[in-house]
C-alpha positions as CSV (number, residue, x, y, z in Angstrom):
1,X,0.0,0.0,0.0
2,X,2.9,2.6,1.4
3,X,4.3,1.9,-2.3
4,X,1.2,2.4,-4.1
5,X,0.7,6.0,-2.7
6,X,4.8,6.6,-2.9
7,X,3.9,6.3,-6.7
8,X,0.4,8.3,-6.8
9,X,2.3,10.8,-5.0
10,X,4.6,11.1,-7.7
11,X,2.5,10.6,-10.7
12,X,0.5,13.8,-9.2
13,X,4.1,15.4,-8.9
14,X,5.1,14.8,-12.5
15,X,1.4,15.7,-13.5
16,X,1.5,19.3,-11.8
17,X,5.5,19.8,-12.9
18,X,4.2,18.8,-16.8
19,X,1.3,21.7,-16.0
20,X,3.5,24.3,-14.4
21,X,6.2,23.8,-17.7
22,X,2.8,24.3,-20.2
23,X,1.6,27.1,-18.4
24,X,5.0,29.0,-18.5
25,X,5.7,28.1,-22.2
26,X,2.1,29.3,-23.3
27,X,3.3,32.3,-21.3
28,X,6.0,33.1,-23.0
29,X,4.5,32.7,-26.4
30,X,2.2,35.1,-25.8
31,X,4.5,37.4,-25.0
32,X,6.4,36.7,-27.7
33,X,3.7,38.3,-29.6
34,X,3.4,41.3,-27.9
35,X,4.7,44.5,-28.7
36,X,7.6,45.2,-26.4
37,X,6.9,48.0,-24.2
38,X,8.4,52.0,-24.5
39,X,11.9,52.2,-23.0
40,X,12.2,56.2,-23.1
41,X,11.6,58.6,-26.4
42,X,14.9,60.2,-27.2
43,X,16.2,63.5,-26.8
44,X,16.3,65.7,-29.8
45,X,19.6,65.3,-31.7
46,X,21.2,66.7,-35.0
47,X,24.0,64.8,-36.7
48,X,24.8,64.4,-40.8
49,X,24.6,61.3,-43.4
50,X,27.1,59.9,-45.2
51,X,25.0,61.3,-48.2
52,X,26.4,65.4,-46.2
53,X,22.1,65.6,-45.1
54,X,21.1,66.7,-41.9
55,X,19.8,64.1,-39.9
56,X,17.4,64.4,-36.5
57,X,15.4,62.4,-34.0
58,X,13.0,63.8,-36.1
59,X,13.5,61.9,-39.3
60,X,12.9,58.9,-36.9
61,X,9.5,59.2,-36.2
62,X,7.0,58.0,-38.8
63,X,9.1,54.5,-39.2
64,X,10.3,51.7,-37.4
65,X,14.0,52.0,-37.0
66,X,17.0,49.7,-36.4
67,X,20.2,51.4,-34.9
68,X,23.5,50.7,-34.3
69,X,26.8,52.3,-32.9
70,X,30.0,51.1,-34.9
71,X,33.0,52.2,-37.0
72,X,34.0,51.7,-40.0
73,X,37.6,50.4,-39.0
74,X,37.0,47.5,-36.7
75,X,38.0,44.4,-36.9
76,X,36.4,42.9,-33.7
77,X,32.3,42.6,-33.7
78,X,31.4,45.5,-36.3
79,X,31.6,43.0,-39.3
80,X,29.2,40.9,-37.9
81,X,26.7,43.7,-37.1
82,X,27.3,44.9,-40.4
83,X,26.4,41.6,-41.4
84,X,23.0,41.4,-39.6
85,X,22.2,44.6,-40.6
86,X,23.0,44.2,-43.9
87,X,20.0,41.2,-44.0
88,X,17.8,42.8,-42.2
89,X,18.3,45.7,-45.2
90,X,18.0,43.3,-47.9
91,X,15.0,41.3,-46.4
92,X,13.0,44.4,-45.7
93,X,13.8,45.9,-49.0
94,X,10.1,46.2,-50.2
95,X,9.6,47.9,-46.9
96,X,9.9,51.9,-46.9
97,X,8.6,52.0,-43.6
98,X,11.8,50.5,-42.1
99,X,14.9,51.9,-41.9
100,X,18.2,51.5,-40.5
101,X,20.8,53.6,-38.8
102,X,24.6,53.0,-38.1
103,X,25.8,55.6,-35.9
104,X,29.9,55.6,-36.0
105,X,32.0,56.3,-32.8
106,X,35.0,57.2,-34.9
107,X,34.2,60.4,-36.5
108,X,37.7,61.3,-37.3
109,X,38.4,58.5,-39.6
110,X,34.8,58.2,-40.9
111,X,34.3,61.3,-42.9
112,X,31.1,61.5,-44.7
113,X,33.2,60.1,-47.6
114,X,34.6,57.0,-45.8
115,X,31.0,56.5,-44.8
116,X,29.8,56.9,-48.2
117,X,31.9,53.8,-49.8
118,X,31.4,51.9,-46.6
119,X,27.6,52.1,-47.6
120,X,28.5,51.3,-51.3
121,X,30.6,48.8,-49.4
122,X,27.0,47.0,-47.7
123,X,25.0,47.4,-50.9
124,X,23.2,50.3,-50.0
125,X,21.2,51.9,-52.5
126,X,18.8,53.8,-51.8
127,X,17.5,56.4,-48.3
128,X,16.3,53.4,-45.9
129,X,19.9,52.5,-44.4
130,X,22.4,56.1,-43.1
131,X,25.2,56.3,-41.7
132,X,25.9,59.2,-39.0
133,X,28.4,60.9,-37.7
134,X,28.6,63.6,-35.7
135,X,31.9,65.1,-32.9
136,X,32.9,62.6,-30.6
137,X,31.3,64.5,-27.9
138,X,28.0,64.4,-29.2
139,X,27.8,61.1,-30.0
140,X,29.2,59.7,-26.1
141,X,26.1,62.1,-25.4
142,X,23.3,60.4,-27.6
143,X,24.8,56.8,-27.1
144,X,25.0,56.9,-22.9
145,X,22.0,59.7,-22.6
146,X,20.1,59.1,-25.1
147,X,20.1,55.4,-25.6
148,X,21.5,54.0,-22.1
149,X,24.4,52.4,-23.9
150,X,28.1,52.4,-22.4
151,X,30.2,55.1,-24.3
152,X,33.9,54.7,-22.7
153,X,36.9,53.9,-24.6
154,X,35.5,55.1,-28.1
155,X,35.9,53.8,-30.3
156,X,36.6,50.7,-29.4
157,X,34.6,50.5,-26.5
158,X,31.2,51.1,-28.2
159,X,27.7,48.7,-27.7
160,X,27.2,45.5,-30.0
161,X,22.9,46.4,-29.4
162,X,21.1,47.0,-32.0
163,X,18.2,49.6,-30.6
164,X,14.7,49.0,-32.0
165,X,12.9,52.1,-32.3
166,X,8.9,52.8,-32.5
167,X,7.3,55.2,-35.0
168,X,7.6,57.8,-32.2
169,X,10.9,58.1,-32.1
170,X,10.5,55.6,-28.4
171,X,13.0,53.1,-27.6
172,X,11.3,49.4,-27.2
173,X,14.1,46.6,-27.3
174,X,17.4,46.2,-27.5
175,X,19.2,42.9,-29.2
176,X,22.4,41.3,-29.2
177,X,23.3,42.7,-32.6
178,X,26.3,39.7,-33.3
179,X,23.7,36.6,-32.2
180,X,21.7,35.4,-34.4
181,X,18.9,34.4,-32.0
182,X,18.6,37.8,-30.9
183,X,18.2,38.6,-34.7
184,X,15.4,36.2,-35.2
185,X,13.3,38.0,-32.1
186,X,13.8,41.1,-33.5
187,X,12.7,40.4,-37.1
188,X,9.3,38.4,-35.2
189,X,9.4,42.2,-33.6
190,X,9.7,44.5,-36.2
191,X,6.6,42.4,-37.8
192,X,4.5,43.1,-35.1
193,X,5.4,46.7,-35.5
194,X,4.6,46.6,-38.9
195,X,1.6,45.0,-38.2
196,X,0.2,47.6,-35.8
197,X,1.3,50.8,-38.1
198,X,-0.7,49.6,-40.2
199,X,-3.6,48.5,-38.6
């Protein structure tokens, strides 16, 4: 008898462990299909394109924007960003309504002109990928105090995220732009983003 209700007892264990895992996978699937929530809206900001064009917080709103910090130089994670972003470019190319940003943290060696052929460079051609560049100062500015991102040791010290940004101009994720897993969430994301600006 004693072994008989050893093993009810843990059959009802197992039971109520298999419900709890269920209950907490449903869970996260659901939130997986919600829109992540707003960070912070960014401060206002004025730096130029590779193309010599003005560029502002303002010229964020109305899209959903990706953005990264990075330099044209390096040799560590940047190509691999590069790479990601380069994708997410291509596969959204029928898309006006995304764009992306790269925002170098090297602005003495990335003139508009070394920015310019490093866009050539990525296949860029057309206004829904810029590169930006602004003084050094500025940018430490927008990248700790605008976006929360560490901004020591430019340029080498810079953030691997890539920053999802809402048609506001409001901060809603961040990703690991060198994982590829990361990438996959953020592409399920920037769906349900264009889902909802157009709905």
């Amino acid at each position: 008898m004693r072994n008989i209700h050893t093993i009810s007892l843990v059959v009802v264990f197992i039971l109520l462990l298999a419900m709890g895992a269920t209950w907490v996978i449903k869970k996260a699937e659901q939130a997986n299909h919600l829109l992540p929530p707003v960070i912070r809206s960014l401060p206002y900001f004025q730096f130029n394109t590779h193309d010599g064009e003005s560029f502002t917080v303002n010229d964020l709103k109305d899209k959903i924007t990706v953005l990264d910090f990075m330099f044209t130089s390096c040799t560590g994670p940047c190509p691999i960003m590069a790479s990601n972003m380069r994708d997410l470019y291509n596969k959204y190319s029928s898309i006006p309504d995304v764009q992306f940003v790269s925002v170098t943290v090297d602005p003495d060696t990335d003139t508009e002109d070394v920015l310019s052929s490093y866009a050539v460079a990525n296949g860029v051609n057309d206004e829904r990928w810029k590169f930006i560049r602004s003084d050094i100062g500025s940018i430490k500015e927008l990248s700790r105090d605008g976006f929360m991102l560490f901004s020591d040791d430019l340029p080498v010290g810079h953030s691997v995220k890539f920053v999802l940004i809402d048609s506001k101009g409001q901060i809603r994720k961040y990703y690991d732009g060198t994982d590829e897993a990361s990438m996959a969430i953020l592409r399920m994301h920037l769906n349900l983003f264009l889902k909802a600006l157009h709905s």
